[in-house]
N, C-alpha and C positions, 0 to 999 in steps of 0.2 A: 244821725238817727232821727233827730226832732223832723224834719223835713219827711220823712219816710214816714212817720205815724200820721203826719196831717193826711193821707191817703187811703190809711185804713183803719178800721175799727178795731177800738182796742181787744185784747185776749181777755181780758182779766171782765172785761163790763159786756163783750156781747160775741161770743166765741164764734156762733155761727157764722156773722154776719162778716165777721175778719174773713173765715172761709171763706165766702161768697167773694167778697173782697180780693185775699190773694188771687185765687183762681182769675179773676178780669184783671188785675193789674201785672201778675206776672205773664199774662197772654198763656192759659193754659187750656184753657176751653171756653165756649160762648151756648150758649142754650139755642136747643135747634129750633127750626119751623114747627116742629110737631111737638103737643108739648109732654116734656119727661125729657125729650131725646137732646142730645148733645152733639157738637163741633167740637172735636180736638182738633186746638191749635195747632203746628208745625213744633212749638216748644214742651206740650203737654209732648205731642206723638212720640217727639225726641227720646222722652223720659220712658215712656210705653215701648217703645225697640228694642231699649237698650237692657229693660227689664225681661221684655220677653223673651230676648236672647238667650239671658243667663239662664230664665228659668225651661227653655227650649232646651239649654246646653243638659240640664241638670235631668231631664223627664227621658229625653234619648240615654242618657247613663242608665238608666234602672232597666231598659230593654226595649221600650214604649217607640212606636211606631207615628208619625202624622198620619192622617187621613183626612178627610173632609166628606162629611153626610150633610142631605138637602136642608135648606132653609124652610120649607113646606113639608109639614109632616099631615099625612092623613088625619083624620079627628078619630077615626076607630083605631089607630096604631094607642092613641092615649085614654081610651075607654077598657083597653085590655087589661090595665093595672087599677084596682079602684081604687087605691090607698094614695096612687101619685097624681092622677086627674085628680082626686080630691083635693090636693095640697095645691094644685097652681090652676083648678078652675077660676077661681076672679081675678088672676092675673093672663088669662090667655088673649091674644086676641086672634081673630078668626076669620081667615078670608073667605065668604062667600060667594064670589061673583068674579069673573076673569073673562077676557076676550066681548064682552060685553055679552056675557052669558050666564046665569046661576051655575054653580057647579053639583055633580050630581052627588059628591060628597064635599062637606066644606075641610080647608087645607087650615091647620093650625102652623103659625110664624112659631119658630121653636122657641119654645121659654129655658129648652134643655133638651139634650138629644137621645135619653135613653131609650126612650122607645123605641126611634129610628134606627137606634144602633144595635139594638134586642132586637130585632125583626131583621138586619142581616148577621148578627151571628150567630143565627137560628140555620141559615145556608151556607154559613163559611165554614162552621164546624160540625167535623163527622167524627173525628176519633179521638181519642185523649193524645196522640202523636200532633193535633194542632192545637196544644193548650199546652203553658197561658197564649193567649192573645190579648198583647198588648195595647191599646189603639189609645191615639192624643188627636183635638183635632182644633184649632185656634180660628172661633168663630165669631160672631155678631149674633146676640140672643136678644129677644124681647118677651117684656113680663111688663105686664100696662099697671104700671106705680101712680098709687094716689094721691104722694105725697112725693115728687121727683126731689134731688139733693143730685146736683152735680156730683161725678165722681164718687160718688157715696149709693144712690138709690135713682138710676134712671132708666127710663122705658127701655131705651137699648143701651146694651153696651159692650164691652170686648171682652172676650175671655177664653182662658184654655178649658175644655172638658176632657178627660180622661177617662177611657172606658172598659174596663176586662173581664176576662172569662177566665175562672182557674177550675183545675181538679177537685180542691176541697176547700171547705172552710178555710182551714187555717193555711192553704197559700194565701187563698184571697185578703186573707186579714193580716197578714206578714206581709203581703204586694200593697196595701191600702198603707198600713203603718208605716211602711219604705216610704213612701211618694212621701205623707206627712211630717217625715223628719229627713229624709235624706234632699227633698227637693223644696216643699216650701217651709218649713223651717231653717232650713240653711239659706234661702234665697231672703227670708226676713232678716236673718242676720247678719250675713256676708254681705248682701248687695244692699238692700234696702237699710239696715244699722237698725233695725227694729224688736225691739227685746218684745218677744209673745210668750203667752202661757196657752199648752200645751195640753189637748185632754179630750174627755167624750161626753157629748151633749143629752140630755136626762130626755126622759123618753118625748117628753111634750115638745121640746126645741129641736127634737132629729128631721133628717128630713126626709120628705115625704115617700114611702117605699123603702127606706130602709130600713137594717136591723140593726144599724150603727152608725155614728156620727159622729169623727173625731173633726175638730175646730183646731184652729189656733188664731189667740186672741189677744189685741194690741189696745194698749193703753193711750187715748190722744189726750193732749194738749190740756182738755178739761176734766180729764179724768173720767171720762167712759168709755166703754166698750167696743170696739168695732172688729167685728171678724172677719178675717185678712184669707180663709181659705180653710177648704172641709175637705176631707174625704172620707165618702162612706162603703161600709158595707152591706150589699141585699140580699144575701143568704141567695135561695134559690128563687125569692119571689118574680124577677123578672124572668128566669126561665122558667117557670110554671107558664106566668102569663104569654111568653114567647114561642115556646117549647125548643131553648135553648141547650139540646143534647149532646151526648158525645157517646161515641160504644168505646169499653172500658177496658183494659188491659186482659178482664177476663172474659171480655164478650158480652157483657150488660149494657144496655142500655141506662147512660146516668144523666142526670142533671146538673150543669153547670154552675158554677158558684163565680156573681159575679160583682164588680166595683163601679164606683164612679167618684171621680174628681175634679178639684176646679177653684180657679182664681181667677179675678177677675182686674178690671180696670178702680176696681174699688182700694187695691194697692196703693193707686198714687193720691187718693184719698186720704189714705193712711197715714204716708207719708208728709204730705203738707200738714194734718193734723196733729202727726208726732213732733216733728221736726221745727213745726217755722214760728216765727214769733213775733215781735210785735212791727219788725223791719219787715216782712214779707215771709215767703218761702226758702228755706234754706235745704238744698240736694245733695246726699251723698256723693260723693266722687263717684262712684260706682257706675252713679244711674244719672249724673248730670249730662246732658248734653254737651253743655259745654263747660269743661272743667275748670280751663283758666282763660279769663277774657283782659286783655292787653291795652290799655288807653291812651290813645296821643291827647296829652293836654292840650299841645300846641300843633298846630302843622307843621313845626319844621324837628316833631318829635317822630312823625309818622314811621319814615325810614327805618329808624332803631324801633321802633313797635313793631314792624311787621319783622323786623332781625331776630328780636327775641321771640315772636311768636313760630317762626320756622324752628328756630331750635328748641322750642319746649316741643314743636310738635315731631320734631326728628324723635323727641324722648318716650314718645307714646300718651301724651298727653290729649285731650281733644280742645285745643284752642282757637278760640276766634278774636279778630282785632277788631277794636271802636274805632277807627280814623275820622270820625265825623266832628273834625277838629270844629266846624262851623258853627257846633251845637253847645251851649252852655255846658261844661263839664261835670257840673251840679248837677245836672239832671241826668248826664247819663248815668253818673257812677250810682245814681239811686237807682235808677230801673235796673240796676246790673244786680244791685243789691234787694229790690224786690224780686229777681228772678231766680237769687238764692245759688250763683255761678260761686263751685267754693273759695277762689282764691282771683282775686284782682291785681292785675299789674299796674301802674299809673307809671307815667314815662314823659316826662318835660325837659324841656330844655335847660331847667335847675339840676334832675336831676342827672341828667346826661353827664353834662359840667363835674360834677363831681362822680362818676362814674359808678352812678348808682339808679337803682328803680325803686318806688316804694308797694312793697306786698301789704294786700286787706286781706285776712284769711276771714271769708263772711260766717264762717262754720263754727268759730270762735268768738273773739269780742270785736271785730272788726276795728281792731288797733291797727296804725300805720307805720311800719318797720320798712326802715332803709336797707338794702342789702346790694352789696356789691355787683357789679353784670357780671362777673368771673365766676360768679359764688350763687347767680341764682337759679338756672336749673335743677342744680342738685337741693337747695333750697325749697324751689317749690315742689320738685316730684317728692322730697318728704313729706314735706307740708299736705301734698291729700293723701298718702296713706297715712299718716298721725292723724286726720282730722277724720276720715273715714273710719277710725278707731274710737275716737273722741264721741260722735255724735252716736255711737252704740249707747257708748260707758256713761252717757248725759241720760240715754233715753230710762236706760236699767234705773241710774240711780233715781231718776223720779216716779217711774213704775212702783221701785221695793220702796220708796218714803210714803206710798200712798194708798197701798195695799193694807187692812186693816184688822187682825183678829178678832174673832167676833164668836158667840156662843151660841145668842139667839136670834131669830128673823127680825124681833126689834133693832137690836142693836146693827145687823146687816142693812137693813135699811137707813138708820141714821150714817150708817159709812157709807154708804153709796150715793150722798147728798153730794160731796166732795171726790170719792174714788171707788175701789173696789172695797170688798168686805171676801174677807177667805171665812169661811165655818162649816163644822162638819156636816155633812146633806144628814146624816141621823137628825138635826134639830131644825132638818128645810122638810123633806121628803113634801111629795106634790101638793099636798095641802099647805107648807108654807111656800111652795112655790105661787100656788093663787092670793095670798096674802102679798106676793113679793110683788104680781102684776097688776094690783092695785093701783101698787106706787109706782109703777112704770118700770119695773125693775125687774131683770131675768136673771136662771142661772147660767150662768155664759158659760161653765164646762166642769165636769168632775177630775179631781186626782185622787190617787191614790196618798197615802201620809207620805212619802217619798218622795212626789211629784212624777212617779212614774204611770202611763197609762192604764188604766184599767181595762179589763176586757168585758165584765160584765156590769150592769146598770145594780146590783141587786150585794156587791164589795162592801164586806164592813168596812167600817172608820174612810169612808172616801169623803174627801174634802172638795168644798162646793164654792170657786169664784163665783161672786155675785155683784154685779153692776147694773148702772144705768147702761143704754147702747145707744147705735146710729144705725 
């Protein structure tokens, strides 16, 4: 391990700049030509696939359809809503000029697509017989960031948006609250191993154009804030501004009640932030690329390295071999272990001889256990679902040791130097919230005393996390 900190900065003395850190040495992205914007690596993408898949698997269960709307949206499609041009005016940026000509209207690069997407199912729908209309569509957004953060806060980045049109209120907030817990809260905790808290954003933190804002929000490494994924609801404001109608079962003409949703590449953010430590990055099985990576010590181990590696991979594993027997061994098994791959094979011509391999589970203490070649398939396909369990139950228990009760906005502030602060929004309400953004500090989401969702901002005894964020 001492070899693997001379490469990066520590957790404990300069948290950010570790990030910065991982992200180059485990080759996950590279900062692009333009600045804010980003290169994912081939290793970063690996991890973004395999996450998008699950949560693609997960958005088609609830009914939700793909689609894809323009990258250029008209500038009058986002002057029709004044409350949501308001919210992402100084992040737009604005193409004026094309073909080596002025344009007669300039074309806004999408920071978000509801507009686009309210101005056609204002034509797609005529009768309550085409609702809900479910639509997903997995794009590249830009919102020009002052302060870029790899992975975290960049000019462009990837993400899904979800978008729909229901009968009433309360489908729409039963379809909003589905995605929130049936698709990205379960994708936080089955794939990603990320324990979040769960809840609706106070009226100043919602986002812009809606009439609701549910969050779910993960605790990194240093104990702040980062939210991993929203979904709101806009009552009928975008079809006002749209005139997104339907004729109603009695023959009226009504207005549609519609959502929006969305997660981003700020997931694998998340992740490195929750998960990795002073060795590098460490990947859930789930979302690693590459699960278990196989090392010939020696070249004349190679053979039995790529044997065993066929058979973990007959097993459903995703395995790749090191054979670059030419390369100091030291070094590879480090970059394997900054890259956070969760279980290592090592395979020499020692341990051939006595007919054995030795496993590093990096997910753990990266201890080196001998296990018999008869015994270790079955060996290691335990070994990532135990550990894929493990880095949940690690991430909770430092979440609940750092989370802090608290009465007054004093006392929320001094917890939120080290972690979160829980207190009841009776002793924040927005006046202690301008107190709390002093100190740089928000309220990241309301509960109910239960921890269950609230529906309205206005719920006695609702309980208020309070942190620093990213």
């Amino acid at each position: 391990m001492t070899a693997t900190r001379s490469v990066l900065a520590a957790q404990a003395t300069d948290f950010p700049r570790w990030f910065q850190d991982v992200i180059a040495k485990a080759e996950l992205a590279d900062n692009g030509p333009v600045r804010g914007t980003m290169v994912v690596r081939p290793y970063g993408y690996g991890i973004w696939e395999l996450l998008q898949e699950a949560m693609n698997r997960r958005i088609k269960a609830t009914g939700a359809q793909n689609a894809y709307f323009p990258l250029l949206i008209p500038e009058s499609y986002l002057q029709r809503e004044a409350e949501h041009v308001e919210g992402f005016s100084p992040e737009l940026a604005v193409v004026t000029h094309a073909g080596g000509k002025q344009l007669e209207e300039p074309a806004i690069v999408r920071p978000t697509s509801e507009t686009v997407v309210g101005e056609y199912l204002s034509k797609w729908i005529q009768s309550y017989r085409d609702l809900p209309l479910l639509l997903n569509q997995w794009a590249n957004v830009v919102r020009w960031e002052l302060r870029p953060r790899l992975f975290l806060r960049t000019t462009e980045f990837l993400w899904q948006e979800g978008h729909t049109a229901h009968v009433s209120a309360e489908d729409a907030r039963a379809y909003a609250t589905k995605i929130l817990y049936d698709v990205y809260r379960e994708v936080m905790l089955d794939v990603l191993a990320i324990p979040v808290v769960v809840g609706r954003k106070t009226r100043r933190e919602r986002f812009a154009g809606a009439v609701n804002t549910m969050t779910l929000e993960a605790m990194t490494g240093d104990g702040k804030a980062l939210q991993m994924g929203t979904s709101h609801e806009f009552g009928q404001n975008f079809s006002h501004a749209f005139d997104i109608g339907y004729l109603s079962s009695e023959g009226r003409r009504e207005l549609a009640w519609t959502t929006s949703w969305g997660s981003s590449t700020r997931m694998i953010g998340g992740l490195i932030m929750v998960h990795g430590d002073d060795a590098g990055l460490r990947v859930p099985p789930a979302v690693a690329p590459v699960q278990v990576v196989v090392l010939a010590v020696k070249e004349e181990a190679i053979a039995a390295a790529r044997g065993i590696a066929d058979e973990l991979t007959a097993a459903g594993l995703r395995v790749t071999v090191d054979d670059r027997a030419d390369q100091p061994f030291g070094r590879r098994a480090v970059n394997w272990e900054l890259k956070g791959v969760p279980i290592r094979i090592e395979v020499g011509p020692r341990d051939l001889a006595a007919g054995n391999a030795t496993v590093v589970r990096r997910l753990r203490d990266s201890a080196k256990t001998a296990v018999n070649l008869t015994e270790l398939t079955t060996h290691v396909v335990a070994g990532i679902e135990a550990d894929q369990a493990h880095l949940l139950a690690e991430a909770t228990a430092r979440q609940t040791s750092r989370i802090t009760a608290t009465s007054t906005v004093d006392e929320a502030i001094e917890a939120a130097a080290s972690g979160w602060a829980r207190i009841p929004y009776d002793a924040v309400g927005e006046q202690g919230e301008d107190r709390l953004a002093e100190s740089g500090i928000t309220v990241r989401c309301l509960q109910r005393p239960d921890g269950s969702l609230p529906v309205a901002d206005d719920e006695p005894d609702l309980v208020a996390y309070v942190a620093r964020s990213y």
